[in-house]
C-alpha positions in Angstrom: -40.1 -42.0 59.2 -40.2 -41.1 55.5 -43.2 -38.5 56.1 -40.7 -36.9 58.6 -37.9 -37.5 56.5 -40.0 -35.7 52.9 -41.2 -32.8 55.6 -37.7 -31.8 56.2 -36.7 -31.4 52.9 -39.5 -29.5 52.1 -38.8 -27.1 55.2 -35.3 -27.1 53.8 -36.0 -25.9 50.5 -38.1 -23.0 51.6 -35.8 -21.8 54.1 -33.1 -21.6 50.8 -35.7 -20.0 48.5 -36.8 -17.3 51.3 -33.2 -16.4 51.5 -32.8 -15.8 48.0 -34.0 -11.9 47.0 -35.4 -10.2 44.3 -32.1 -7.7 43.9 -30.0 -11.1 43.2 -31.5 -12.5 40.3 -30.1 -11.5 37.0 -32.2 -10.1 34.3 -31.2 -10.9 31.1 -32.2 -8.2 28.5 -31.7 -7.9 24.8 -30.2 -5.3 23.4 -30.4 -4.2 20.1 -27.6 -5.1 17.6 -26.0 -2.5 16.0 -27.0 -2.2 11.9 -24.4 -1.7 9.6 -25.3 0.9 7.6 -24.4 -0.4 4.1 -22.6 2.3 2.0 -22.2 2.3 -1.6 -18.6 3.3 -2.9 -18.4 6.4 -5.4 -17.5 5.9 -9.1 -14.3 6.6 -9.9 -15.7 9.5 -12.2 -17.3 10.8 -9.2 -14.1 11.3 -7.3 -11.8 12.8 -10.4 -14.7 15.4 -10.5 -14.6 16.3 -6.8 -10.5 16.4 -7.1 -10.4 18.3 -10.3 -13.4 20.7 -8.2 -11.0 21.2 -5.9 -7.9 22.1 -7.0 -9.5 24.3 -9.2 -7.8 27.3 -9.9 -9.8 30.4 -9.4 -11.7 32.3 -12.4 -9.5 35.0 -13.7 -10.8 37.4 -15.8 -10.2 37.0 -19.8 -9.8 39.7 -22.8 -10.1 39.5 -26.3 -6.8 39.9 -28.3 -8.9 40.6 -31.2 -10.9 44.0 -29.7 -7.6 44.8 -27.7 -6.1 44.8 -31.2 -8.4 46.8 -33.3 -8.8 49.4 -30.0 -4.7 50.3 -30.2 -5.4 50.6 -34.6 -8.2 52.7 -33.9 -6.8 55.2 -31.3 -3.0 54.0 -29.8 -3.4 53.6 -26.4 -7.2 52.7 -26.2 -5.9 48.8 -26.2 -3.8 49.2 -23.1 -7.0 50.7 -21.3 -8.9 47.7 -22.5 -6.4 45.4 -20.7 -6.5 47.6 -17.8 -2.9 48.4 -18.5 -3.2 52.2 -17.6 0.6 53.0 -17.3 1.4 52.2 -20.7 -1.1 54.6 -22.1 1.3 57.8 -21.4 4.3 55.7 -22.9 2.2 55.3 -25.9 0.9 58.6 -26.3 4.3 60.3 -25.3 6.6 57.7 -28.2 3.7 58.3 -31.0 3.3 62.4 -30.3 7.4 62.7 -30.6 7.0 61.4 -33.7 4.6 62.9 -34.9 6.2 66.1 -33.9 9.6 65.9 -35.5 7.8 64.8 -38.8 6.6 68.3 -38.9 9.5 69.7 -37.7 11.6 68.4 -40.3 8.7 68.9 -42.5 8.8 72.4 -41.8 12.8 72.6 -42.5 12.2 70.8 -45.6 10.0 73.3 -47.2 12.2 76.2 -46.2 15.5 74.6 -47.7 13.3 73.4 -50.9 12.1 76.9 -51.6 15.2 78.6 -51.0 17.2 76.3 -53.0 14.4 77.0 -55.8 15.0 80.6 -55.6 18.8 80.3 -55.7 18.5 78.5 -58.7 16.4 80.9 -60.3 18.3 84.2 -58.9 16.0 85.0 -56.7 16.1 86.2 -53.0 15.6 83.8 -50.1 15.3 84.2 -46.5 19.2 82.7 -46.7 20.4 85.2 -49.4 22.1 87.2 -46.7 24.6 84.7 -45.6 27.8 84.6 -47.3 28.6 81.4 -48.5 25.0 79.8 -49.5 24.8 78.1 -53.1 22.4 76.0 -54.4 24.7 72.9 -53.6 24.7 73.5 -49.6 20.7 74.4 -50.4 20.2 71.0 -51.9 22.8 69.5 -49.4 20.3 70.8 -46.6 16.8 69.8 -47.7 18.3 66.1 -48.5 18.8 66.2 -44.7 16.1 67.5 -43.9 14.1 65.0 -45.8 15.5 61.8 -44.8 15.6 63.2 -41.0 11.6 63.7 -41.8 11.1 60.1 -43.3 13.1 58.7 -40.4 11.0 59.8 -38.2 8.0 58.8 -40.3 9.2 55.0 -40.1 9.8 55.2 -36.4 6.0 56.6 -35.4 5.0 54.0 -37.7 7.0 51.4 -36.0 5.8 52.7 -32.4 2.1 52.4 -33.9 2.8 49.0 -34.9 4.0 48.1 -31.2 1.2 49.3 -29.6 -1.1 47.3 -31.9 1.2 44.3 -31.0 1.8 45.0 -27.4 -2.0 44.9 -26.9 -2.6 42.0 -28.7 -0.1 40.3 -26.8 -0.8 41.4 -23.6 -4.7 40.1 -23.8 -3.5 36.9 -25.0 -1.1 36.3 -22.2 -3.0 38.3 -19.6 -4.4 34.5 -18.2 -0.9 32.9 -18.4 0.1 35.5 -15.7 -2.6 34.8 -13.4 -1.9 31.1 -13.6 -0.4 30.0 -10.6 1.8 27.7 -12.1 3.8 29.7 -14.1 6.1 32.7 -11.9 8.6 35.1 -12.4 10.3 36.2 -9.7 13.7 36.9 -8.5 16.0 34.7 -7.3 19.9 34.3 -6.5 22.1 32.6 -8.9 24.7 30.7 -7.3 27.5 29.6 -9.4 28.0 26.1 -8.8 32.0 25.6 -9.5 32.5 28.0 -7.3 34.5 30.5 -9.6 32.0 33.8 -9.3 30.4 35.4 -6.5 26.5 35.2 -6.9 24.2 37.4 -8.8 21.0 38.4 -8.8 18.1 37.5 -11.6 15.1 36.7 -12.5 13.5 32.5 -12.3 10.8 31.6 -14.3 9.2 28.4 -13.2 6.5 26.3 -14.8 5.0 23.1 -13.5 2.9 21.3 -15.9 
């Protein structure tokens, strides 16, 4: 009885494990972990640098107040062409030639007027002798005028001369300042803010440090 009783559960058995197929058991496989990649932090030296590398503001080009200086005392005008300011060259030109030109005008008048008043004093004729009225005290009168008219227009090229030296110098020295993008001039509307005038038109100038 127990030979029959062990055969059966041996029969038993086998019958479960013949019904069990290869597409049901479960395979187990190991997959790779994932690695954390280990990462060092930047500096924070290394970081400023990149920020201040990126808000750099673009290279503008530079001139030398100096050389624009000595270019306007050497010949007026040459400055402005050194700072690439082209239109101020005829401005230049046109104020130190008027100048120049009613200096020798009055020059000119002042030599006539000195010699006649000469000759009057000495009784002599003068290109004036023929107008009734002329003495040697509307003579004298005359070439005063004549003279400080001249030395008038003496101090004013002088002063023009002086300007362009100035205006050259300045304008290399400031010529970076107006390529900065933080500092702008433009117009604008002014509102008044009690209400008493209508707005007007001007000019902002903004800086941010």
């Amino acid at each position: 009885m127990k030979k029959l009783t062990v055969l059966f559960v041996l029969l038993f058995s086998m019958k479960i494990f013949a019904q069990v197929s290869p597409k049901d058991t479960i395979r187990v496989e190991n997959y790779p972990t994932d690695s954390i990649s280990a990462v060092t932090p930047k500096s924070e030296i290394e970081v400023y640098t990149e920020i201040q590398e990126s808000n750099a503001a673009p290279t503008v080009a530079k001139f030398n107040p100096t050389k624009a200086g000595l270019y306007s005392a050497v010949l007026p005008g040459l400055g402005q062409y050194y700072n690439k300011k082209y239109w101020k060259i005829p401005i230049v030109w046109g104020g130190i030639g008027t100048g120049i030109g009613i200096t020798l005008w009055n020059q000119k008048q002042y030599n006539r007027y000195r010699d006649a008043f000469i000759a009057q004093l000495n009784g002599q004729t003068h290109e004036f002798s023929d107008i009734p009225g002329i003495t040697a005290e509307a003579l004298g009168r005359t070439q005063d005028r004549a003279k400080r008219q001249r030395d008038y227009a003496i101090a004013v090229t002088g002063l023009v001369y002086i300007l362009n030296i100035v205006d050259a110098v300045v304008d290399a020295h400031l010529y970076e300042g107006r390529k900065d993008p933080d500092l702008a001039l433009q117009p604008t509307v002014i509102y008044d803010e009690f209400g008493k005038q209508n707005s007007k038109a001007g000019l902002s100038l903004s800086y941010n440090f």
